[in-house]
DRENPA-868106 format. One record per residue (C-alpha): x, y, z; residue in three letters; residue number from 1. Coordinates in steps of 0.1 Angstrom, whole numbers, plus 5000, padded with zeros to 4 digits. Layout:
REM DRENPA-868106
> X | Y | Z | ALA | NUM
...
//
This chain:
REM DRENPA-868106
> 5000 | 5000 | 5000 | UNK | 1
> 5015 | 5038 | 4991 | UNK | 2
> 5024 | 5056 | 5023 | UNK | 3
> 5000 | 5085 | 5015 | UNK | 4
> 4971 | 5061 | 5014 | UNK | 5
> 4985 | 5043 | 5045 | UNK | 6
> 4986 | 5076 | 5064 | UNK | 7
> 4946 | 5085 | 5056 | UNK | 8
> 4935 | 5051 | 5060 | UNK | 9
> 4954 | 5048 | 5100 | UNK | 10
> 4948 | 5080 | 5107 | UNK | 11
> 4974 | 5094 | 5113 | UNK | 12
> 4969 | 5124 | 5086 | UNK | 13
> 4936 | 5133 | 5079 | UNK | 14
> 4930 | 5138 | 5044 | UNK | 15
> 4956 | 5120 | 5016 | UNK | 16
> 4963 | 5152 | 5002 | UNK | 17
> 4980 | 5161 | 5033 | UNK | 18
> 5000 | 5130 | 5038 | UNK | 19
> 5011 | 5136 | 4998 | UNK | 20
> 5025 | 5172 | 5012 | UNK | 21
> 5037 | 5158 | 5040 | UNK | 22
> 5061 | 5133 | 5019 | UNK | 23
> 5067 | 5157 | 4996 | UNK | 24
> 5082 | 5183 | 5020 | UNK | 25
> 5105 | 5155 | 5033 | UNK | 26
> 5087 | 5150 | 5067 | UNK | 27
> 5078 | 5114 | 5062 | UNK | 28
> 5106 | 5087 | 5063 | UNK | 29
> 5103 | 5049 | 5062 | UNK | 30
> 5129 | 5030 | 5079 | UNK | 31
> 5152 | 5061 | 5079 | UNK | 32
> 5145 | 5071 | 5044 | UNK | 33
> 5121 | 5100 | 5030 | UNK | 34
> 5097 | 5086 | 5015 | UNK | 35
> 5080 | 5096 | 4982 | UNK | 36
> 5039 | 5095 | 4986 | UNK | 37
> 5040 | 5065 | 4961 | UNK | 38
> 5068 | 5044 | 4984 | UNK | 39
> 5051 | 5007 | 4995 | UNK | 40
> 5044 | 5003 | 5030 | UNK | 41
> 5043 | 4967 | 5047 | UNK | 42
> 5044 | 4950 | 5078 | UNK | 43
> 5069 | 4958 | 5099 | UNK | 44
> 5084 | 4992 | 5085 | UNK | 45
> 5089 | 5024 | 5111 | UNK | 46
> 5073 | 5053 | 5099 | UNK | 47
> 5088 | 5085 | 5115 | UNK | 48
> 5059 | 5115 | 5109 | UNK | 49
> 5075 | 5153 | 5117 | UNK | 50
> 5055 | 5181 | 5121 | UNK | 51
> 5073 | 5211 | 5133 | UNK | 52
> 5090 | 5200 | 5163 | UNK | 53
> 5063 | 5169 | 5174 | UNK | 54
> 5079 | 5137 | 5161 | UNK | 55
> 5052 | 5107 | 5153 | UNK | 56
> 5073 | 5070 | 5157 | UNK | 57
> 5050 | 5044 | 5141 | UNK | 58
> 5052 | 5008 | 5139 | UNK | 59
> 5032 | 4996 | 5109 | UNK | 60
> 5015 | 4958 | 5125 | UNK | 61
> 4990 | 4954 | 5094 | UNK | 62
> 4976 | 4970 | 5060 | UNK | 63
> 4940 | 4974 | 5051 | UNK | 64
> 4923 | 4989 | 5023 | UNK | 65
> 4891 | 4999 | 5045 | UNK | 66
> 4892 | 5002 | 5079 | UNK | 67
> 4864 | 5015 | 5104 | UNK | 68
> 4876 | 5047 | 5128 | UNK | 69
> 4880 | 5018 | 5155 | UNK | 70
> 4899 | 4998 | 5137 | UNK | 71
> 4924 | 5023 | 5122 | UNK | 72
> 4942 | 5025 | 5152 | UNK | 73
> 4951 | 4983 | 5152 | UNK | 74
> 4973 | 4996 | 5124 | UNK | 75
> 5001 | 5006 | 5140 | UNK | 76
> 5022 | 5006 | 5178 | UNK | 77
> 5032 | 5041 | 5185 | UNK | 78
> 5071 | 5037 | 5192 | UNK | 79
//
């Protein structure tokens, strides 16, 4: 799944066109690297989220397509 769709789908961005700024502007990094919004996210991989000086660590446990509001938070394990 592409990190920007990840990112709306978990929650942790609120709409995709964010999360695609967000990579863009170098914020977003996947295992250490900055990640692109089309870069494949799977099982496993440590997002690092950086809005000004807050710091998001994310451990990605599964990927769904649809996901209710309750579930979007079984996603990931804050790190």
């Amino acid at each position: 799944m592409r990190i920007d769709k990840f990112l709306k789908n978990s929650r942790l961005i609120k709409r995709r066109t964010l999360a695609n700024e967000a990579c863009d502007a170098g914020r977003v990094t996947i295992n250490g690297k900055i990640a692109k919004p089309g870069t494949e996210v799977k099982v496993g991989d440590i997002i690092e989220i950086r809005f000004g000086s807050n710091v998001t660590r994310v451990e990605v446990t599964s990927v769904a397509d649809h996901v209710s509001k309750a579930e979007a938070k079984e996603m990931y394990i804050i790190r």
